[in-house]
N, C-alpha and C positions, 0 to 999 in steps of 0.2 A: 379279570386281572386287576391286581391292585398298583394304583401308581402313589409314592411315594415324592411328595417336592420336598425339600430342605433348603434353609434360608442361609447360609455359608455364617453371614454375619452373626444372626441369630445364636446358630449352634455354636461360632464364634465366643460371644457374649455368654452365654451358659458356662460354658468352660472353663471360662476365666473364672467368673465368680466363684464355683464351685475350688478353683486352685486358690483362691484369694481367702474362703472361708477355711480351707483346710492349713493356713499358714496361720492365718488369725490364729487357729487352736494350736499349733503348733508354738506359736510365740507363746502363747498361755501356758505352756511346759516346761518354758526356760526355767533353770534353775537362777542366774544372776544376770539382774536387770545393770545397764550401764543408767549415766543421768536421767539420758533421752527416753528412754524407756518407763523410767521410773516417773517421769512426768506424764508421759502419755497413759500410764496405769491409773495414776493419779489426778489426769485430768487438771493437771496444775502448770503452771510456769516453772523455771526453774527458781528465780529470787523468790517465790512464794514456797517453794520446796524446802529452800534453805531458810526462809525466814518462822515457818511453822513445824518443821523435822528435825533439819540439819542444825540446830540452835539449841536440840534436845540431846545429850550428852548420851541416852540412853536407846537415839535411835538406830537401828541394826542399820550397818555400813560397815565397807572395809575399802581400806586405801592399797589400789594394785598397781606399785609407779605413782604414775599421776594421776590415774584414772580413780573415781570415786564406784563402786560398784555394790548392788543390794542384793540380799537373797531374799528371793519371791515370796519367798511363806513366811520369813520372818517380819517385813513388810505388811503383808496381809495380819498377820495378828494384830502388829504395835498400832496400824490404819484403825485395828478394829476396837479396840480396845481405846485410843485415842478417840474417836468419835462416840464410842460410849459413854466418855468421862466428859464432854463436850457436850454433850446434848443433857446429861444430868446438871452440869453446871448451869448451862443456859435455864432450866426449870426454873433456878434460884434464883435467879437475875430478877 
């Protein structure tokens, strides 16, 4: 006969993470990020957001009410394409 123990906590703990990594990917879906988000993507503060993005006349944003809100892909290009033009510059420096 086979005996089986299971640790409540444990399989507890499993669980979650596995629901915590599947929201993670889930957020990576959205299509529009609000501030909060757009920082957290970005790894940034908000006054650094505004002071190296939002300063940029050409950064994708749209105003809904009062809320400032991005779309993710549009984001990801200008991010990508802005640190390419950044790191060619810095060469020159």
């Amino acid at each position: 006969m086979i005996e089986i123990k299971m640790d409540d906590e444990h399989l507890k703990k499993i669980y979650l993470d596995e629901v915590q990594k599947r929201l993670d990917k889930f957020e990576l879906q959205v299509l529009l990020l609000d501030s909060k988000q757009l920082c957290k993507l970005l790894s940034l503060s908000w006054p650094t957001v505004e002071k190296i993005f939002l300063s940029d006349p050409n950064f994708p944003r749209m105003r809904v009410g009062t809320k400032w809100v991005f779309n993710r892909r549009e984001v990801q290009v200008y991010v990508d394409r802005w640190s390419v033009e950044n790191r060619k510059r810095d060469l020159y420096l």
